[in-house]
C-alpha positions as CSV (number, residue, x, y, z in Angstrom):
1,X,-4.2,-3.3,-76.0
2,X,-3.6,-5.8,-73.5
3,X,-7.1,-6.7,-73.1
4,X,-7.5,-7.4,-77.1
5,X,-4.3,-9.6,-76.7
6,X,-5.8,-11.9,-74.0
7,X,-9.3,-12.1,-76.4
8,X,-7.3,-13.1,-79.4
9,X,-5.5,-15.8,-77.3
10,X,-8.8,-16.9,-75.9
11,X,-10.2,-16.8,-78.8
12,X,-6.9,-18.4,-80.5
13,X,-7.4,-21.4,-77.8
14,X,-11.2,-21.9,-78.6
15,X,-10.5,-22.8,-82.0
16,X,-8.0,-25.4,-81.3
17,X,-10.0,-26.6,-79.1
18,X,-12.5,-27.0,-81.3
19,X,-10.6,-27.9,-84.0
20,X,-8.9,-31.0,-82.2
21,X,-12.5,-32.2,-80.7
22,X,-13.6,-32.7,-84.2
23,X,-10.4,-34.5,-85.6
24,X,-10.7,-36.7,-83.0
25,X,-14.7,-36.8,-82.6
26,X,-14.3,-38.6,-86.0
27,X,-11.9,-41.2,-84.3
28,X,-14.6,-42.4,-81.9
29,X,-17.5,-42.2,-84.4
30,X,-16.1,-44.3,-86.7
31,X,-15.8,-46.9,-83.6
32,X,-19.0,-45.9,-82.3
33,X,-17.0,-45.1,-78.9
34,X,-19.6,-42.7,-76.9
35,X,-17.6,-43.9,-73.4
36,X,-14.7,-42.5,-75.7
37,X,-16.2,-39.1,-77.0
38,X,-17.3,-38.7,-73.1
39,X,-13.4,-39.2,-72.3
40,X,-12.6,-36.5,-75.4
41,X,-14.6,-33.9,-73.9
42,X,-12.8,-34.6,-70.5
43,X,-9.3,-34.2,-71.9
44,X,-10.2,-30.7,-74.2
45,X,-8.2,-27.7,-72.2
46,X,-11.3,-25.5,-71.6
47,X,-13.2,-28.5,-70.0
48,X,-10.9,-29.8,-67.8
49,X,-11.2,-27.5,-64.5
50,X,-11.9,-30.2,-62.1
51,X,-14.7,-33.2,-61.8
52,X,-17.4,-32.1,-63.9
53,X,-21.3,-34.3,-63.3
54,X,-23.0,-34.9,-66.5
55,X,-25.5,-32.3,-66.4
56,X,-22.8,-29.3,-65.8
57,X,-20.6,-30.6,-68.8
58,X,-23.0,-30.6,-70.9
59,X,-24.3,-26.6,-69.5
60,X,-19.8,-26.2,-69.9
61,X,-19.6,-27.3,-72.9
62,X,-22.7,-25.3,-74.6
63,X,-21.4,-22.2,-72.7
64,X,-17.6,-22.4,-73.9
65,X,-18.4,-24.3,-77.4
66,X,-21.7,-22.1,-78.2
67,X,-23.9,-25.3,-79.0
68,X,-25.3,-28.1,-76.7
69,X,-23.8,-31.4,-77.0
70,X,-26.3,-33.6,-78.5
71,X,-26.7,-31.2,-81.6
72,X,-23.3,-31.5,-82.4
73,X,-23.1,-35.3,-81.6
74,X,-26.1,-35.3,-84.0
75,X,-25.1,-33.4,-86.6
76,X,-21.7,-34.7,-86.8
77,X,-23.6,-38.2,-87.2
78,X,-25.9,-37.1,-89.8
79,X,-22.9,-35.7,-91.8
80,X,-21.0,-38.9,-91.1
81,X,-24.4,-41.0,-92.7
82,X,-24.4,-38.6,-95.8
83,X,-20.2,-39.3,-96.3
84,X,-21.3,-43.1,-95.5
85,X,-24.3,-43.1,-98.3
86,X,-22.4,-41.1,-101.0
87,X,-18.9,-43.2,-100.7
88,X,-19.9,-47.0,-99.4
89,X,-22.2,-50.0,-100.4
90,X,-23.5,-50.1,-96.4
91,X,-27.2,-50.5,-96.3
92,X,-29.6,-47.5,-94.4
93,X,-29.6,-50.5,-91.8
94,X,-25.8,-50.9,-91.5
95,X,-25.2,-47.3,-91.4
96,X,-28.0,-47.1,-88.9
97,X,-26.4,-49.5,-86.5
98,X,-23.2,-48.3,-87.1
99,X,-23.8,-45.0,-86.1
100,X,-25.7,-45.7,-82.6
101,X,-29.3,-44.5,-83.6
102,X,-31.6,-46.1,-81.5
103,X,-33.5,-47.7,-84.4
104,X,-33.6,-47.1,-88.6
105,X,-36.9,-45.7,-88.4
106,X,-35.7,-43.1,-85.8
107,X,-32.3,-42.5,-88.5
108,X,-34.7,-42.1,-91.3
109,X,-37.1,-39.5,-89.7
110,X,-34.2,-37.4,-88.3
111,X,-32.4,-37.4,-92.0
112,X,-34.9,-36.5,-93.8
113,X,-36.1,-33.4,-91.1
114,X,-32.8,-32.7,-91.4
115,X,-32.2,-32.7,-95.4
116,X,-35.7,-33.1,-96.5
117,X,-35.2,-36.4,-97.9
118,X,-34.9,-40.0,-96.8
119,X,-31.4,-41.8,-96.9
120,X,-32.3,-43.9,-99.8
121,X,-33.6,-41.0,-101.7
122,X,-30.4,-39.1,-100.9
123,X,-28.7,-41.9,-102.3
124,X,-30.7,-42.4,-105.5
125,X,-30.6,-38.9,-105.9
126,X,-26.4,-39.2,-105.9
127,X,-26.5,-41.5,-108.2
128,X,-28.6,-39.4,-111.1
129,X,-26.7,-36.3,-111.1
């Protein structure tokens, strides 16, 4: 009994941790703040047990969050482009930029491997239905 009770609170504390690194992931990807989301990750409770180098925060982090780091930074920005597409007059350019990809070609290629269309086609394709 007492070891369930220690899961659930483990458990209990993942998903606020969680759960605040995404409410305030948004924060710094609307300001394109990456020195910021690296300052996030060092104030989340399960990440914060002394100096952490690059490399181990990002083996911490896929160990205690059960993804790596750039998946979820890249995901979270492709979701962010789709929001940005479906509810703003931004150009794929502008959103590009906006979000930090390292060029619009490289934005374009990763959308559409990701949702099987390109940005402007995702956006046309709002637009008809």
């Amino acid at each position: 009994m007492h070891g369930d009770s220690l899961m659930d609170r483990k458990e209990n504390q993942q998903y606020h941790d969680t759960y605040f690194f995404e409410q305030e992931y948004y924060g710094f990807l609307e300001k394109g703040d990456l020195e910021g989301m690296m300052k996030l990750i060092h104030n989340v409770p399960s990440f914060t047990e002394g100096h952490l180098e690059r490399s181990t925060l990002s083996k911490k982090f896929k160990r205690e969050m059960g993804f790596n780091i750039s998946s979820y930074i890249m995901r979270r920005k492709l979701e962010e482009a789709k929001s940005m597409l479906n509810y703003s007059d931004k150009t794929v350019s502008e959103i590009s930029e906006y979000l930090c990809f390292s060029s619009q070609s490289y934005f374009q290629n990763v959308f559409k491997r990701k949702y099987g269309m390109t940005p402007k086609e995702f956006r046309s394709g709002r637009k008809l239905t």
